[in-house]
N, C-alpha and C positions, 0 to 999 in steps of 0.2 A: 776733889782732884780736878771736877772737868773745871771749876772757875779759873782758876788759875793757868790751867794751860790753853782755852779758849781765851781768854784774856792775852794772855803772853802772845799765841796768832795772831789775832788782831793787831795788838800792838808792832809788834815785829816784820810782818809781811811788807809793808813799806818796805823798812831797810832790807830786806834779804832781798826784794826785789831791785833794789837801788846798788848793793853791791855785785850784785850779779852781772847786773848790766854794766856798770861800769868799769869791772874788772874786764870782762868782754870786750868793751869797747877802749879803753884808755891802759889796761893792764895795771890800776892801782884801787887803790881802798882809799878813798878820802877818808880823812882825819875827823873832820866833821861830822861824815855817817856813822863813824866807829864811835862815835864820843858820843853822838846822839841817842846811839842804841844802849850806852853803858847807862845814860843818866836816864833812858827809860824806864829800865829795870832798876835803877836806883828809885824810881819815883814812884813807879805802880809796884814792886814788890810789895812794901810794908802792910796793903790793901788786898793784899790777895792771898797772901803765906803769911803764916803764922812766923813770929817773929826770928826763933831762935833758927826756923829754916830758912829765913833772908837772909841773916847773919853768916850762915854756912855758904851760904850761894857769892856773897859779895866775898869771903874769904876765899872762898875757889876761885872767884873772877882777879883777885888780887896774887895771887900764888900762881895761876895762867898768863898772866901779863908779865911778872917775873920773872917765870920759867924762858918764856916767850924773847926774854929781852936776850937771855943767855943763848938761847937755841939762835934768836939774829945775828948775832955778833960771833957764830958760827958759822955763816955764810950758809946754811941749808935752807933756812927760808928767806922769805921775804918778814918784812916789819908790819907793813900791811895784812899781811894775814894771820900773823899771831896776833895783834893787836885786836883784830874781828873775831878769832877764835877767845879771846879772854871776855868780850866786850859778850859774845854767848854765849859763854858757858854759865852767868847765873841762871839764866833763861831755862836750864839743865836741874832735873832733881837729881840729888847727888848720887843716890841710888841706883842713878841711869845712867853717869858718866861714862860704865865698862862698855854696855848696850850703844851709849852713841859714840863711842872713838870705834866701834865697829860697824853703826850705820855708816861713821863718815868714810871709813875707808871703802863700804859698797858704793855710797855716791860717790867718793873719787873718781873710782874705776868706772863708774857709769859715766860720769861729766867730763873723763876722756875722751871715752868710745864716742858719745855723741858728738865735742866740739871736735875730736876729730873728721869724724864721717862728716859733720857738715864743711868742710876747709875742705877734703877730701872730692865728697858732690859738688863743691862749686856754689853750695849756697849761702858763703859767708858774704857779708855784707861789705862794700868796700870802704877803706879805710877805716876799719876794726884792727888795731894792734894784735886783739890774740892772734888773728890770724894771717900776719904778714911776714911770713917767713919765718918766726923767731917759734923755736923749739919748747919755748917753757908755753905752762898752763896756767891758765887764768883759776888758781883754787879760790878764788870767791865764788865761786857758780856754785862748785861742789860744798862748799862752807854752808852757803846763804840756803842751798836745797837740800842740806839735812838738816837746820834746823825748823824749815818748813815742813819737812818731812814729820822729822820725831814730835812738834808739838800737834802737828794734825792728828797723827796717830796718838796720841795722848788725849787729844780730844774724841777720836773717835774709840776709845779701850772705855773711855767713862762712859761715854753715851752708851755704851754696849750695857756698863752695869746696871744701867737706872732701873 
């Protein structure tokens, strides 16, 4: 277990940091990031997970982005962030999908509270979109900091068993 999801850290921490930021700052998901992070795990999976668990992981990323397509064209979200939410869910053992759509909903609620209070204390940066007047949330913070979240804690549940 711990290869794979010390591997997937590695790999990933770039983009979570690059979406984060950039939602903060521009209030979008590049296309680029999102696609880069998809053919990551298209590329390092097969070397790390055993096959038929790659297989599951790209079909849940494929059935996320579908879903994802129908939930935009509903106007509830944005296209940017379901497309990031598909592009990490293989990154996800399936087993854990229930576990992380409840991490993400605690990082939500955390990555309000804080880009709140910092907009709030005056220590938003100037000319950051999220924080110029406009009511919505930048959910790439909270996206990009639960998967940083769950795979660290997945590195550190194995390290525990050695």
């Amino acid at each position: 277990m711990m290869l794979w999801s010390a591997t997937f850290l590695v790999l990933t921490l770039p983009f979570c940091i690059w979406a984060a930021w950039s939602d903060l700052k521009f209030m979008t998901l590049p296309n680029v990031m999102v696609g880069l992070l998809a053919i990551t795990f298209i590329v390092s999976g097969p070397f790390v997970l055993p096959f038929d668990d790659y297989l599951w992981r790209v079909l849940i990323g494929v059935i996320a982005l579908t879903l994802g397509f129908l939930i935009h064209f509903t106007g509830v979200m944005g296209g940017g962030d379901l497309k990031l939410i598909a592009a990490m869910l293989p990154f996800v053992a399936y087993q854990d999908l229930i576990a992380f759509a409840f991490l993400m909903s605690i990082m939500t609620l955390a990555g309000v509270a804080a880009h709140r209070f910092v907009g709030w204390a005056g220590y938003a940066p100037e000319g950051w979109k999220s924080w110029e007047g406009r009511k919505k949330f930048p959910f790439g913070l909270s996206l990009a900091g639960t998967l940083i979240f769950y795979l660290g804690l997945q590195v550190y549940t194995a390290y525990l068993t050695i």
